[in-house]
Backbone atoms as SQL, in Angstrom:
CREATE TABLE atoms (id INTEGER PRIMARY KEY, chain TEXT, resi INTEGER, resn TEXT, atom TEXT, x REAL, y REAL, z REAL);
INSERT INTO atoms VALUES
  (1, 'A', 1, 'UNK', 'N', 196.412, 138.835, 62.319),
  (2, 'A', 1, 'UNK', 'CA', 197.182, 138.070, 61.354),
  (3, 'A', 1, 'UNK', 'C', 198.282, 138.961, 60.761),
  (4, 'A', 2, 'UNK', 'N', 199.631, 138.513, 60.591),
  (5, 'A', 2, 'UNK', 'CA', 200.586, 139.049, 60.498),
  (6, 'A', 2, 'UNK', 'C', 200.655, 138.814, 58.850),
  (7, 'A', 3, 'UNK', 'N', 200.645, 140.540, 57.965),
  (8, 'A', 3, 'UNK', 'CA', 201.001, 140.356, 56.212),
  (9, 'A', 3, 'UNK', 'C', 202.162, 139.110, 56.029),
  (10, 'A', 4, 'UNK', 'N', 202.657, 138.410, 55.361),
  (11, 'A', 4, 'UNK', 'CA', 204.043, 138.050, 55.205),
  (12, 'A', 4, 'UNK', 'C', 204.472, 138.148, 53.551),
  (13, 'A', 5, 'UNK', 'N', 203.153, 139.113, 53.022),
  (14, 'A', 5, 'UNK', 'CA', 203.278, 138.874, 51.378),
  (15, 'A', 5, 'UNK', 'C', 204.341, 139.803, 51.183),
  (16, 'A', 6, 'UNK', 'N', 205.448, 140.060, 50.309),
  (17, 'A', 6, 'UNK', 'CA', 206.147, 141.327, 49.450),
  (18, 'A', 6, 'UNK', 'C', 205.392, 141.902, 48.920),
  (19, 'A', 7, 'UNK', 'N', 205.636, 143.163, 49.287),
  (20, 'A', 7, 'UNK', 'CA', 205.059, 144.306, 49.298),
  (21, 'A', 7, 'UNK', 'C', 205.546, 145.236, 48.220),
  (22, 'A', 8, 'UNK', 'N', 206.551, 145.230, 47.408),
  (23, 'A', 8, 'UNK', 'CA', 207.852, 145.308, 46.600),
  (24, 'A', 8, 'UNK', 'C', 208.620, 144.490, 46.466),
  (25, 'A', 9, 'UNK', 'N', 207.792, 143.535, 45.562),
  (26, 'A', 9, 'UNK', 'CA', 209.316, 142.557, 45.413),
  (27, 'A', 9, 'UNK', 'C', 210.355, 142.781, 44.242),
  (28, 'A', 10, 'UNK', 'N', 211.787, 142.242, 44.345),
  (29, 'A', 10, 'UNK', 'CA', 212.722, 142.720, 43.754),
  (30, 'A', 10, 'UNK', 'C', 213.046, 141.599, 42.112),
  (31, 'A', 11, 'UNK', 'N', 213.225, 142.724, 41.591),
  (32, 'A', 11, 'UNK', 'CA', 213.773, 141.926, 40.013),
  (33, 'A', 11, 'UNK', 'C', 215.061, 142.410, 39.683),
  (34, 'A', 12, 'UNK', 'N', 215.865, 141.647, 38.872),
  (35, 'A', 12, 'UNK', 'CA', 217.180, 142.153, 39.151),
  (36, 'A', 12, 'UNK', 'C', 216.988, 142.563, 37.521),
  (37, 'A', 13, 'UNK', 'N', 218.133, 143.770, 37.323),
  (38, 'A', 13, 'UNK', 'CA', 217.986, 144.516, 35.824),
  (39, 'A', 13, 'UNK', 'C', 218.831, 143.075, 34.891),
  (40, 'A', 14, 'UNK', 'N', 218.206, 143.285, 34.009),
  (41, 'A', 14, 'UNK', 'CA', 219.106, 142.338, 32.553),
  (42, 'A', 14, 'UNK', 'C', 219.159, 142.929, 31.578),
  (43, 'A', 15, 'UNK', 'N', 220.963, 143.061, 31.086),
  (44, 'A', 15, 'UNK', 'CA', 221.137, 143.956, 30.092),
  (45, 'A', 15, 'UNK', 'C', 220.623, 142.912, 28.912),
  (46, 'A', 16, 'UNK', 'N', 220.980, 144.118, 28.090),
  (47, 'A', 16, 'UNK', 'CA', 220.329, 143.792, 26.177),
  (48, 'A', 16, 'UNK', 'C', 221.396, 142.057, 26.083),
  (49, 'A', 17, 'UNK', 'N', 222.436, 141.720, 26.528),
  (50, 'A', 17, 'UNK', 'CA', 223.033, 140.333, 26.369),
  (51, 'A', 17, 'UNK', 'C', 222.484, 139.723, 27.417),
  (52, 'A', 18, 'UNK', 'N', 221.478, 139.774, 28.393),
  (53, 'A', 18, 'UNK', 'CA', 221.227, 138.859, 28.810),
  (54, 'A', 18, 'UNK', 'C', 222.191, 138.524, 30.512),
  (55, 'A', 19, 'UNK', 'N', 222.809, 139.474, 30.871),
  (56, 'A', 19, 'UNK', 'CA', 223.657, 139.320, 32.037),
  (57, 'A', 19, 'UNK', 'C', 223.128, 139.953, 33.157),
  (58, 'A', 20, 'UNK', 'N', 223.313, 139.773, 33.955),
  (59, 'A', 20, 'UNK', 'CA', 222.887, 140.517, 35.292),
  (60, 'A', 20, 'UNK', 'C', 223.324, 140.899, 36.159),
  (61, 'A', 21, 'UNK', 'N', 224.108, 142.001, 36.007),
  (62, 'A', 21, 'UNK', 'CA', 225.354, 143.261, 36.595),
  (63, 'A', 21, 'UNK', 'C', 225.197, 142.574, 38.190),
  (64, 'A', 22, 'UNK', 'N', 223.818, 142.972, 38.537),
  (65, 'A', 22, 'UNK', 'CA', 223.787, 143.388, 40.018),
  (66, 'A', 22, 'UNK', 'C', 223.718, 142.061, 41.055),
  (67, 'A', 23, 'UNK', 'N', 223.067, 141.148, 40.334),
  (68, 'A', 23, 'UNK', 'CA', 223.151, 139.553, 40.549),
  (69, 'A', 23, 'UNK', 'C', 224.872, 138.891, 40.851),
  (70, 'A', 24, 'UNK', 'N', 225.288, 139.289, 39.710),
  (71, 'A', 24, 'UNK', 'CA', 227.111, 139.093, 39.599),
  (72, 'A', 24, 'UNK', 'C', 227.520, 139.741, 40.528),
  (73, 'A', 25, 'UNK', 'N', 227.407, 141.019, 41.054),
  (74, 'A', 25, 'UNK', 'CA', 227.908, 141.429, 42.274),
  (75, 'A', 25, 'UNK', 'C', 227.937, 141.170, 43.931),
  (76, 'A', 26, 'UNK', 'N', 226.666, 140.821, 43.333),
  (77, 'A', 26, 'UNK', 'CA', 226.306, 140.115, 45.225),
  (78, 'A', 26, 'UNK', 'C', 226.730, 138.977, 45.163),
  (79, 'A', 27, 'UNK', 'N', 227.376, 138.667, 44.074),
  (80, 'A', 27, 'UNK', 'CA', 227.887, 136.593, 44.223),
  (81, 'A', 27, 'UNK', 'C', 229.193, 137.111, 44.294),
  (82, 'A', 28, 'UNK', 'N', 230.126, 138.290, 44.185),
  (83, 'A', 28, 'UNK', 'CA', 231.141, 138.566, 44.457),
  (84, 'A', 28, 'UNK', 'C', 231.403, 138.457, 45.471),
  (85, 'A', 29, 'UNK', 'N', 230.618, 139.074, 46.357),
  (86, 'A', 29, 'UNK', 'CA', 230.695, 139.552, 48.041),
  (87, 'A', 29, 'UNK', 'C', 231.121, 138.100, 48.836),
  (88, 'A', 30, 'UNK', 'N', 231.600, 137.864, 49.630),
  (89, 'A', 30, 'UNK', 'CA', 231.765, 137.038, 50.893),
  (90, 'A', 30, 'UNK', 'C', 230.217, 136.715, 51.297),
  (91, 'A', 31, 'UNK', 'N', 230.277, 135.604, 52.209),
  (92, 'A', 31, 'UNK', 'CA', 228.842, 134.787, 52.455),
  (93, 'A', 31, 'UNK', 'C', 228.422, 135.550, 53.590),
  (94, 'A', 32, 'UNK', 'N', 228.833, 136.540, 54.032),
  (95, 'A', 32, 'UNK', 'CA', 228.128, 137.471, 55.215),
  (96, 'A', 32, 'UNK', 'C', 227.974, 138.694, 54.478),
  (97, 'A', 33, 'UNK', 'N', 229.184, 139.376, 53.736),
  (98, 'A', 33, 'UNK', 'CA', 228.317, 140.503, 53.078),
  (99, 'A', 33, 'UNK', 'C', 226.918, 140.060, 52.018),
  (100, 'A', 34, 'UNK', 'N', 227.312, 138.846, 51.219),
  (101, 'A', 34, 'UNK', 'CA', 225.695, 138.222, 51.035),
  (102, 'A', 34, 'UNK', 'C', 224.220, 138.515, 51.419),
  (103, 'A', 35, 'UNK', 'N', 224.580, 137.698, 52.334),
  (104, 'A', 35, 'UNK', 'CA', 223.650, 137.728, 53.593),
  (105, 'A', 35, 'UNK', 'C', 223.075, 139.036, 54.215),
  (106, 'A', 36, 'UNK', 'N', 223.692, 140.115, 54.341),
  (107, 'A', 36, 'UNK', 'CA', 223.786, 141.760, 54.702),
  (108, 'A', 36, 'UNK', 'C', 223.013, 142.084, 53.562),
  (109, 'A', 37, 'UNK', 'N', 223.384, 142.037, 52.328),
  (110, 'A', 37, 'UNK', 'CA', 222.713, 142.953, 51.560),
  (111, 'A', 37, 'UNK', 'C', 221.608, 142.163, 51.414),
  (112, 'A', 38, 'UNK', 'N', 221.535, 140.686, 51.088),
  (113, 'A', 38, 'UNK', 'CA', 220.088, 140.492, 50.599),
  (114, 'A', 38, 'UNK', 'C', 219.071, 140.666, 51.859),
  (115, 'A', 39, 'UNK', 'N', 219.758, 140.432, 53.154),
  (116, 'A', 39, 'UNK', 'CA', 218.468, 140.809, 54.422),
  (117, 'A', 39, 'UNK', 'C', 218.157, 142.272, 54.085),
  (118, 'A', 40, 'UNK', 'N', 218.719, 143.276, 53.691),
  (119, 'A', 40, 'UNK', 'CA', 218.264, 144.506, 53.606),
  (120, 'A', 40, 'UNK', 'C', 217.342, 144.982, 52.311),
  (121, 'A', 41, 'UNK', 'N', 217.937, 144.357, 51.423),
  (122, 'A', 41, 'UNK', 'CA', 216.947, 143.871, 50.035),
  (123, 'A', 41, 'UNK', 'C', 215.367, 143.674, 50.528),
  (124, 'A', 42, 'UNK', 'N', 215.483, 142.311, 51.458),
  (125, 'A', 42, 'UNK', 'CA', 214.071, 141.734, 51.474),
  (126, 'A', 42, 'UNK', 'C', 213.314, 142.518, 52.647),
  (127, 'A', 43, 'UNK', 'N', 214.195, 143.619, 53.320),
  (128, 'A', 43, 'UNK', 'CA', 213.330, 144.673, 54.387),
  (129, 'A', 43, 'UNK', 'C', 212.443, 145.534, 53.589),
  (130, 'A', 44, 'UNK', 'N', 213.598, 145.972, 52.321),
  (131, 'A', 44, 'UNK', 'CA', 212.410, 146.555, 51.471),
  (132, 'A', 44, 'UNK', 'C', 211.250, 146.262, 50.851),
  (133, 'A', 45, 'UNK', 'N', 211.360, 145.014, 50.650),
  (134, 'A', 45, 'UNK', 'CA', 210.630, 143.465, 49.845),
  (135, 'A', 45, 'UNK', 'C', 209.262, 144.008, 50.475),
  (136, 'A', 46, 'UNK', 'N', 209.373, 143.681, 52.448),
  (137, 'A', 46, 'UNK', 'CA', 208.486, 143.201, 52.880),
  (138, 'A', 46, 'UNK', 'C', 207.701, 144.391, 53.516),
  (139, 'A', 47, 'UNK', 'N', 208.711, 145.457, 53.794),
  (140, 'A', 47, 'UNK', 'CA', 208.707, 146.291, 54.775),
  (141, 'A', 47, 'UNK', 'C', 208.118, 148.079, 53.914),
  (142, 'A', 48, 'UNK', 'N', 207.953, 147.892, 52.280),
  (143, 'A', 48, 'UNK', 'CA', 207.854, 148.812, 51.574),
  (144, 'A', 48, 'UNK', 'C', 206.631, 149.704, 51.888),
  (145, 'A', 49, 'UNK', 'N', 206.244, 151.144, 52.435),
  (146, 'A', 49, 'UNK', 'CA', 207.452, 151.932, 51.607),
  (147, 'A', 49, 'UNK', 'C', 208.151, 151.981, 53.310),
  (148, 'A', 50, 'UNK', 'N', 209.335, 151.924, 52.909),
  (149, 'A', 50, 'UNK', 'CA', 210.085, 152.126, 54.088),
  (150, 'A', 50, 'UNK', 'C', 211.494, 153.406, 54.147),
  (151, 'A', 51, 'UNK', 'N', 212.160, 153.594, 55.594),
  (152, 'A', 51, 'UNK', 'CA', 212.865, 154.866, 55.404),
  (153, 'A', 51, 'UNK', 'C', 214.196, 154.933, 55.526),
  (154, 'A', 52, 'UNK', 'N', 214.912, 155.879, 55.990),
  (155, 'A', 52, 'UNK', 'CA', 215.940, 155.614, 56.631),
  (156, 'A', 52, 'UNK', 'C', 216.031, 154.310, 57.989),
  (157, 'A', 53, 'UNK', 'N', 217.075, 153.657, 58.133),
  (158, 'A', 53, 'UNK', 'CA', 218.517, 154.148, 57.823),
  (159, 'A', 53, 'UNK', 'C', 218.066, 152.263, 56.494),
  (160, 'A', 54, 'UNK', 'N', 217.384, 151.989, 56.466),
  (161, 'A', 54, 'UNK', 'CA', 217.536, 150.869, 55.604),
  (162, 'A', 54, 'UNK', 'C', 217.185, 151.446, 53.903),
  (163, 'A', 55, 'UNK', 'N', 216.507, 152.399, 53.525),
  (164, 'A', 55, 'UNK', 'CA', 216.499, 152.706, 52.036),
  (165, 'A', 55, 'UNK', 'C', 216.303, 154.120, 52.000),
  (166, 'A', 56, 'UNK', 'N', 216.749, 154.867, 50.693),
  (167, 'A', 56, 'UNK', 'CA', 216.768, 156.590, 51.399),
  (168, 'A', 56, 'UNK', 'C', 216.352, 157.224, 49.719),
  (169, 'A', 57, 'UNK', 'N', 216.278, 157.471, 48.936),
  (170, 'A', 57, 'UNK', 'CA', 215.526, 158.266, 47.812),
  (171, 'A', 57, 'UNK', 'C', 216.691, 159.195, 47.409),
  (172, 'A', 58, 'UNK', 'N', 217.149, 158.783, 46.037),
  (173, 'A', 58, 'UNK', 'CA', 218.576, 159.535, 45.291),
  (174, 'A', 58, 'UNK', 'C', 217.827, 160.436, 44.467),
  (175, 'A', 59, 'UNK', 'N', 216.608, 160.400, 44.087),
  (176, 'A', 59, 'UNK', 'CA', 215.938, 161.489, 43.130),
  (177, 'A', 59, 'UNK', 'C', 216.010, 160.848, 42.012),
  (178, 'A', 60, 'UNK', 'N', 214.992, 161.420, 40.546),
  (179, 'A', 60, 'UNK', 'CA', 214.609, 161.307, 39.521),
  (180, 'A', 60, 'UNK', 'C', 214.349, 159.681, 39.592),
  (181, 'A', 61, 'UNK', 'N', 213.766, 159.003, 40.467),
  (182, 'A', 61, 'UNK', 'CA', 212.966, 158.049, 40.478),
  (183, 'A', 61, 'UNK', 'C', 214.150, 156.873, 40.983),
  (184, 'A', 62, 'UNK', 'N', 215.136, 157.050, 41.383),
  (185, 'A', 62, 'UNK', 'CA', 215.995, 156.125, 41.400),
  (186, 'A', 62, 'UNK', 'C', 215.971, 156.079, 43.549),
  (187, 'A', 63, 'UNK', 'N', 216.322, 155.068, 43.886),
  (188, 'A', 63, 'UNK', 'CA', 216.427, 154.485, 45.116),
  (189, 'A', 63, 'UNK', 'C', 217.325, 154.079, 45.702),
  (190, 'A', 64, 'UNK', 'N', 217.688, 153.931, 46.872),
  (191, 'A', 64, 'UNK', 'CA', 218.918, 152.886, 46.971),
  (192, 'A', 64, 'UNK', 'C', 218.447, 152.162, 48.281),
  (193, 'A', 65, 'UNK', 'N', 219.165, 150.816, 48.681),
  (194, 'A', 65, 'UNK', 'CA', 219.682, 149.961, 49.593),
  (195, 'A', 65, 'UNK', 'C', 220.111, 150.272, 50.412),
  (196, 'A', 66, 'UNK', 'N', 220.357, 150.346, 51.290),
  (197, 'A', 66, 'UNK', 'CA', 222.019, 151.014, 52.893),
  (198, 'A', 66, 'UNK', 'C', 222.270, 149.419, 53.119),
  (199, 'A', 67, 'UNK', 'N', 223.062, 149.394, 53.306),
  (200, 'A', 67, 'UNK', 'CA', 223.690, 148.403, 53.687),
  (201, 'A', 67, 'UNK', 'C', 225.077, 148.337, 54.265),
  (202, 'A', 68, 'UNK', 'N', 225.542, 148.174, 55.751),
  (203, 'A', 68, 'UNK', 'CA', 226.259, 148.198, 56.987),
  (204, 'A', 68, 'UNK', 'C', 226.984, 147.164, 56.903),
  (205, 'A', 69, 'UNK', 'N', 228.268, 147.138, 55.775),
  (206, 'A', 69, 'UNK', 'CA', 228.949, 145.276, 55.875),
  (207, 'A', 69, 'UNK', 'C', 230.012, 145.652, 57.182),
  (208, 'A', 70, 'UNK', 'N', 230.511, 144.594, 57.301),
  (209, 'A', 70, 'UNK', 'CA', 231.974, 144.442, 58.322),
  (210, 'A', 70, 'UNK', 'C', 233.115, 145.069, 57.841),
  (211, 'A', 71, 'UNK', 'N', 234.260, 145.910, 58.717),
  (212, 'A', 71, 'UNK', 'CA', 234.763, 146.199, 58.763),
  (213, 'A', 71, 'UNK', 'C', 234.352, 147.915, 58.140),
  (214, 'A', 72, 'UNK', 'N', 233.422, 148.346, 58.774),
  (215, 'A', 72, 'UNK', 'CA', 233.107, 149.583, 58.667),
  (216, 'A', 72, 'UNK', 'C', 233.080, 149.922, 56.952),
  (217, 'A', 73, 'UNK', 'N', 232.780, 149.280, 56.317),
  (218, 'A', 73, 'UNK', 'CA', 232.192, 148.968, 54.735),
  (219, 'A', 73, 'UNK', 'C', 230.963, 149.404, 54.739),
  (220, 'A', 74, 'UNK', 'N', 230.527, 150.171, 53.361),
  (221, 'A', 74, 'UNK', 'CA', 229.238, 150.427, 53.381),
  (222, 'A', 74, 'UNK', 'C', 228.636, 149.835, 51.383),
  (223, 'A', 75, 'UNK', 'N', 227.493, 148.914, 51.475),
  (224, 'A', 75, 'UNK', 'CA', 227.107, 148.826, 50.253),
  (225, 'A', 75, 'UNK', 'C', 225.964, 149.371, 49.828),
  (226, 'A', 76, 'UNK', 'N', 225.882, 149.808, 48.653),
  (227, 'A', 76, 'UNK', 'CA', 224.402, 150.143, 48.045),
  (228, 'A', 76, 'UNK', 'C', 224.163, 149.672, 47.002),
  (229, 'A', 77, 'UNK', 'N', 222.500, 148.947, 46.962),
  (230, 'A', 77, 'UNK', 'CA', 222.306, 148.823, 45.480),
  (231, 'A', 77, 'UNK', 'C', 221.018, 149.742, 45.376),
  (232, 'A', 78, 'UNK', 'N', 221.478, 150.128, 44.150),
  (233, 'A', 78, 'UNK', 'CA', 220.744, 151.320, 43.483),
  (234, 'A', 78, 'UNK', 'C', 219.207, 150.432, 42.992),
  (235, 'A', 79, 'UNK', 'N', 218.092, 151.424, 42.761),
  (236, 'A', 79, 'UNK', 'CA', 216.802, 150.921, 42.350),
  (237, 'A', 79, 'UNK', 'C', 215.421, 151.835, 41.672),
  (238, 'A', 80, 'UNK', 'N', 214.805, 151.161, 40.916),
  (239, 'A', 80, 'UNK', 'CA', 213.645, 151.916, 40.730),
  (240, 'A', 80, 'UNK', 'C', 212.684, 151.351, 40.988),
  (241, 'A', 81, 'UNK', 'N', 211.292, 151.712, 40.520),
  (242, 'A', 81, 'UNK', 'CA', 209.906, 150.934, 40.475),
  (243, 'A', 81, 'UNK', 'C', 209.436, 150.905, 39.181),
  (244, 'A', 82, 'UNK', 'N', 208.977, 149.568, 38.706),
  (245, 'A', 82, 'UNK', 'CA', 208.488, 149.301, 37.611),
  (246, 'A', 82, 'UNK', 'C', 207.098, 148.343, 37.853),
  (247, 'A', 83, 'UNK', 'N', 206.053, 148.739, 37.478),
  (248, 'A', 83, 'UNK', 'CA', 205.254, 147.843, 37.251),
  (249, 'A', 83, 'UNK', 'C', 205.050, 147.228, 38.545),
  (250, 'A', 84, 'UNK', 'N', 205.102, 147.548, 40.019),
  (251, 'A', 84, 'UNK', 'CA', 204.867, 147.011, 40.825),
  (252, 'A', 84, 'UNK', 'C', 206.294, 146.057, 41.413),
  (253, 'A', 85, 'UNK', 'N', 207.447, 146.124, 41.372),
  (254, 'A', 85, 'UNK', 'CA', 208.027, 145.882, 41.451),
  (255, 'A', 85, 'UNK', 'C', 209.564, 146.835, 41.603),
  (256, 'A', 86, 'UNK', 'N', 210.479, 146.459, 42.535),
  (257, 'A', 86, 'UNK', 'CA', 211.904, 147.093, 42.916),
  (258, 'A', 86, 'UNK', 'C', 212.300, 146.319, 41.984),
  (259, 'A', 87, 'UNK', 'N', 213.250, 147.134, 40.618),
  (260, 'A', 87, 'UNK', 'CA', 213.978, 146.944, 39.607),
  (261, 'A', 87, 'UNK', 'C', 215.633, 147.125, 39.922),
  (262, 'A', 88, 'UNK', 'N', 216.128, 146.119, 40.479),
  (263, 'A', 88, 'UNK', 'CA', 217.483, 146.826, 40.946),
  (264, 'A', 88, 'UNK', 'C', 218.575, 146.462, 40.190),
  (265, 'A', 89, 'UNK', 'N', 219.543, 148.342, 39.936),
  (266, 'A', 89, 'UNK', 'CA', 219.987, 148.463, 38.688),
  (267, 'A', 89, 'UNK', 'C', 221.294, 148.362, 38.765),
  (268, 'A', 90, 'UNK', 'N', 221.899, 148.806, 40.321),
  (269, 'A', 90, 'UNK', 'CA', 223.241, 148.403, 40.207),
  (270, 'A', 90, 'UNK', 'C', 223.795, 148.205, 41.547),
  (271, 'A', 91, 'UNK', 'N', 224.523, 147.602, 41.384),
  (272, 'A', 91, 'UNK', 'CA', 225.292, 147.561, 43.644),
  (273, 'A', 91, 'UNK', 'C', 227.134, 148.096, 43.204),
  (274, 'A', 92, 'UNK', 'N', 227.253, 148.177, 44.427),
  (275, 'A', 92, 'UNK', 'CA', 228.843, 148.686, 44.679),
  (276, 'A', 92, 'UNK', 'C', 228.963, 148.726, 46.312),
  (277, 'A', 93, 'UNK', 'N', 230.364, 149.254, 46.802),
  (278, 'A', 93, 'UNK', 'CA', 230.794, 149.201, 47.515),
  (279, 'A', 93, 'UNK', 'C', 231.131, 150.931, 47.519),
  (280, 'A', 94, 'UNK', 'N', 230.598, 151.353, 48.505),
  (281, 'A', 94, 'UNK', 'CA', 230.434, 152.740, 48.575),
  (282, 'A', 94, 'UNK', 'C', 232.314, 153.135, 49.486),
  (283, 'A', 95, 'UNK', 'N', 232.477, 154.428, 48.642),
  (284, 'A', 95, 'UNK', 'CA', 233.959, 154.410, 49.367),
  (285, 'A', 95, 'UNK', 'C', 234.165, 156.261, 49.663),
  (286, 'A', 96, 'UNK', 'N', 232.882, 156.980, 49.422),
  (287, 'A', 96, 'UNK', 'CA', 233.065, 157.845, 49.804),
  (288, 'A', 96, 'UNK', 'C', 231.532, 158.560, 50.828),
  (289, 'A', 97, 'UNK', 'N', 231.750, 159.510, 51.147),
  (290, 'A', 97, 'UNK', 'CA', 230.365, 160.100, 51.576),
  (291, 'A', 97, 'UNK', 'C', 229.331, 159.975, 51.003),
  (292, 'A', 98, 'UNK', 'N', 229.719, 160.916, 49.527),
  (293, 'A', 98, 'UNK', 'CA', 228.467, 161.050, 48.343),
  (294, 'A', 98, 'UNK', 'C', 228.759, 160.216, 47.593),
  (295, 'A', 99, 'UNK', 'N', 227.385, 159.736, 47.491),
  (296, 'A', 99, 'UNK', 'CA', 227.109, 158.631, 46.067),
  (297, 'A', 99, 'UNK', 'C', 227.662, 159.475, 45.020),
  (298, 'A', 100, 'UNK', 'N', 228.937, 158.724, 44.210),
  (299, 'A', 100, 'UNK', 'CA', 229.409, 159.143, 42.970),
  (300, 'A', 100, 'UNK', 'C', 228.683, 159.304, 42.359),
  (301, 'A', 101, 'UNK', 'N', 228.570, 160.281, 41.214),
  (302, 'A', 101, 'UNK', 'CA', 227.736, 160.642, 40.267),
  (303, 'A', 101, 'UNK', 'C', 227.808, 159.284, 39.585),
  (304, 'A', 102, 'UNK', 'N', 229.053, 158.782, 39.222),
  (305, 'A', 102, 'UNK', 'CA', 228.982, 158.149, 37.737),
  (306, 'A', 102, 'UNK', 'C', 228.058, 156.685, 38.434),
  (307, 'A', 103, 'UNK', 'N', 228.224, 156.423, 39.469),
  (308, 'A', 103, 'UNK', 'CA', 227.478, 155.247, 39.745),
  (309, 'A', 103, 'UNK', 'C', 225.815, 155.668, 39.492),
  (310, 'A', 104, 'UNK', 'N', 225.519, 157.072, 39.935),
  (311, 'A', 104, 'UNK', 'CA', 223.954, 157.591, 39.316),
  (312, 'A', 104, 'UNK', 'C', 223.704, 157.329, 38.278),
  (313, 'A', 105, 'UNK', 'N', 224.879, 157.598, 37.500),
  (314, 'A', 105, 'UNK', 'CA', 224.265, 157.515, 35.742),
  (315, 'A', 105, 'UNK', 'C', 224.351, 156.490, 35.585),
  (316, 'A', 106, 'UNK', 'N', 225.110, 155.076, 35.829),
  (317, 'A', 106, 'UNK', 'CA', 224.448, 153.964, 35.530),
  (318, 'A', 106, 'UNK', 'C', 223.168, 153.577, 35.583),
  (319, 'A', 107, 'UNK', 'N', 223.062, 153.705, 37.142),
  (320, 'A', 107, 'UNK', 'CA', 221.706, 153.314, 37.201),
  (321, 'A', 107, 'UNK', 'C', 220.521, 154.081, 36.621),
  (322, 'A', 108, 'UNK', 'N', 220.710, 155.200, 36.369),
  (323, 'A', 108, 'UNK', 'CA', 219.679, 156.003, 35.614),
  (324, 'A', 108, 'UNK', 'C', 219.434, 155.392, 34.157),
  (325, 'A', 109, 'UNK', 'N', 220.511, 155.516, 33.328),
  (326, 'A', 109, 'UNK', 'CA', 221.283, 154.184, 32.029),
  (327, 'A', 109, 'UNK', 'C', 220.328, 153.123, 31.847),
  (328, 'A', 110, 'UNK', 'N', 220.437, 152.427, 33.214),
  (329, 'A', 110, 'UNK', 'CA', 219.768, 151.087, 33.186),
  (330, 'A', 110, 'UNK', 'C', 218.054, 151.288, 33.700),
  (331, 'A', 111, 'UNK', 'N', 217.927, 152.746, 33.979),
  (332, 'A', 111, 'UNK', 'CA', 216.536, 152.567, 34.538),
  (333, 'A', 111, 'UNK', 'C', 215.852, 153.171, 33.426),
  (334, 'A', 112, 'UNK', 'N', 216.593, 153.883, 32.413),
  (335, 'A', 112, 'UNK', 'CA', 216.247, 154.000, 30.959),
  (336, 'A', 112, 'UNK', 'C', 215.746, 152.896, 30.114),
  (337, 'A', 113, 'UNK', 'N', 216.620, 151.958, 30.184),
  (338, 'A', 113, 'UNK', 'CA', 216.058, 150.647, 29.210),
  (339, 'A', 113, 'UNK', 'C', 215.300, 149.779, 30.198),
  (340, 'A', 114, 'UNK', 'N', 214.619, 149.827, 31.074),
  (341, 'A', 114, 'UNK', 'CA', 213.697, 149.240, 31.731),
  (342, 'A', 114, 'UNK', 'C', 212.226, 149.952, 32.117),
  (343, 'A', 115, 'UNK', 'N', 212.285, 150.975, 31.901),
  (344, 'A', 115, 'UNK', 'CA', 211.107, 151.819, 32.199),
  (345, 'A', 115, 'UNK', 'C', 210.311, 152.726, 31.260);
């Protein structure tokens, strides 16, 4: 019999007003980058703990996404663990090698008031 339960399932962060950064971002994206990040989302969902090249470990408890859009685009959404659950704190559109610091400290920011 094949698991099909989440194994890590995902909650999206909500700031102190009530908005949801990372939610708003993936409704930015086009209906295929959509589609890209949340299939890679729910690999982690189902597929947890899992490794490269789909999720890779930024340190001090924070996580990220890989995600391979079109036109040689790369997205990440950043993450932690709370309570049995992937808390995910922020997404972007990656435009260099190294994950910018300042995109770390958000999500660190936000993994502060959630953890």
């Amino acid at each position: 019999m094949i698991d099909c339960s989440k194994k890590l399932p995902a909650r999206f962060y909500l700031n102190a007003a009530g908005r949801n950064p990372v939610r708003e971002w993936i409704l930015e994206l086009s209906a295929a980058d959509r589609h890209t990040v949340g299939t890679d989302i729910q690999k982690v969902e189902f597929g947890w703990p899992i490794g490269r090249p789909h999720c890779a470990p930024l340190g001090k408890g924070l996580w990220e996404v890989r995600s391979a859009l079109d036109s040689n685009r790369i997205a990440r959404v950043i993450f932690c663990m709370g309570d049995g659950y992937m808390i995910l704190l922020h997404g972007f559109i990656k435009k260099t090698q190294k994950t910018p610091q300042a995109d770390i400290d958000l999500a660190l920011k936000r993994k502060r008031e959630v953890t």
